[in-house]
C-alpha positions in Angstrom: -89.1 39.9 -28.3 -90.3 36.2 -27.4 -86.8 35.5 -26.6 -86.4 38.6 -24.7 -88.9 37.9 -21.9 -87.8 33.8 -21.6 -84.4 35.1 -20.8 -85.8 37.7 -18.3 -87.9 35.0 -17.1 -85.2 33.1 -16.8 -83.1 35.6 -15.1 -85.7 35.8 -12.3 -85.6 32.1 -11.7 -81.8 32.5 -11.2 -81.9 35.0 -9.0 -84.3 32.5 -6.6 -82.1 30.0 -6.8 -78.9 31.9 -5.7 -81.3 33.6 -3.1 -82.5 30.3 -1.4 -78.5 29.2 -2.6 -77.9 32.1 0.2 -80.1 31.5 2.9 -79.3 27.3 3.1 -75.7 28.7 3.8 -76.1 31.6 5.8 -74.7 33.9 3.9 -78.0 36.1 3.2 -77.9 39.8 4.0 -78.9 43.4 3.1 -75.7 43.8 0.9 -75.9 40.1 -0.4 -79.7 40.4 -1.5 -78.9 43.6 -2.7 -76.1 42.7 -4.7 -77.7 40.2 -6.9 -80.7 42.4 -7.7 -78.5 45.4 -8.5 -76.5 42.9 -10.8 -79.6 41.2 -12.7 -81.3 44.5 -12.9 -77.8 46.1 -14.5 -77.6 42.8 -16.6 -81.4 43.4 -17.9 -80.3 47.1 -18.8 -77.5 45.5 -20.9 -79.8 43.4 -22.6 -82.1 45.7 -23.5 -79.5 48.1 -24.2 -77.9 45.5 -26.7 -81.0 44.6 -28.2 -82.4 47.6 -29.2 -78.5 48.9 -30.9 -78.6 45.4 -32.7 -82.5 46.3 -34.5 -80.9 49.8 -35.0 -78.4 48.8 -36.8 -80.4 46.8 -39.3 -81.0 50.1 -41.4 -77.6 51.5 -41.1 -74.5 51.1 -43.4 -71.8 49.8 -42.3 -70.0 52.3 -41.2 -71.8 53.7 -39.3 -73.3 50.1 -37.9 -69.6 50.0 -36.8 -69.3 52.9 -35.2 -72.6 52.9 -33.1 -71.9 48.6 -32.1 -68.4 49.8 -30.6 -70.1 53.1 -28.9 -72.7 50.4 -27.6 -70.4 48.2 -26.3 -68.4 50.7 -24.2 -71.7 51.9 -22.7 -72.8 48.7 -21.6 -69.0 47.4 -20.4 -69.0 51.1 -18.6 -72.3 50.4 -16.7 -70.9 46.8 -15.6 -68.1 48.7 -14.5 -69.8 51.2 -12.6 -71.7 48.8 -10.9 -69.0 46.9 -10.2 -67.0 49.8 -8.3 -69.8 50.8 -6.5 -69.9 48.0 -4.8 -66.7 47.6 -4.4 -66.1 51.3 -2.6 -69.8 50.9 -0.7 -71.1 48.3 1.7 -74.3 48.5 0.4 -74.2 45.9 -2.0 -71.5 42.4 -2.2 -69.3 42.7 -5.2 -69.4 39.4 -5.4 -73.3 38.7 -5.7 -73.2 41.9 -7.9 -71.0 39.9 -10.1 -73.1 36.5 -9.9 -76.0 39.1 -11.0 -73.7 40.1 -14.4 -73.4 37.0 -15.3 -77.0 35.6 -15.2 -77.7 36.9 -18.7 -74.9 34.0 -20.2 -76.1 31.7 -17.7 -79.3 31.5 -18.8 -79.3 31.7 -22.3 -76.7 28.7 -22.1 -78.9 26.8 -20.0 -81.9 27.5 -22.0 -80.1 26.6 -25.6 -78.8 23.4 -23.5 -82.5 22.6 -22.7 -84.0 23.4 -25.8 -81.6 21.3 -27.5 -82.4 18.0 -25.6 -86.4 18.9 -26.1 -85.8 19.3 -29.9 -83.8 15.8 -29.9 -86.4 14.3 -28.0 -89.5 15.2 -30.4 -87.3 13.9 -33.4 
């Protein structure tokens, strides 16, 4: 769960960055603000949506591991897509910020195993 809240933490500090990333150029608005937070906060969903079907599965055999991973995986990739068309038939919210939003979740757990990894190599 320690892991869990750095990446949320982390997602937060991405979504300042992108925000200031938006004012310096102009570009911030209504649907651009909104975008990214509808896209983290859909990202954050996923996550916890992914890890609770991953400690669920622990217990389960594997067929039925199988069966509820797949079920999990189209549940998440529906609510990226519903997102995702939303914003695309509203002007509400940028589809593209929305997207930058999805993909903070990667992001930052690359960055973070990229900075972890030169700490670790440093204290050896």
């Amino acid at each position: 769960m320690d892991s869990i809240k750095k990446i949320l933490l982390g997602m937060g500090i991405y979504d300042i960055i992108v925000l200031v990333v938006l004012f310096l150029i102009k570009k911030a608005s209504f649907s651009t603000i909104g975008g990214i937070l509808a896209g983290t906060f859909v990202a954050a969903i996923a996550l916890f949506m992914l890890t609770k079907n991953i400690v669920d599965m622990v217990d389960k055999d594997k067929g039925k591991a199988s069966v509820k991973a797949v079920f999990g995986y189209v549940l998440r990739l529906s609510l990226y897509a519903a997102i995702l068309i939303f914003a695309a038939v509203t002007k509400y919210i940028n589809i593209y910020t929305v997207a930058l939003g999805l993909i903070s979740t990667s992001l930052v757990i690359k960055v973070q195993n990229l900075v972890f990894k030169k700490n670790r190599r440093k204290e050896e």
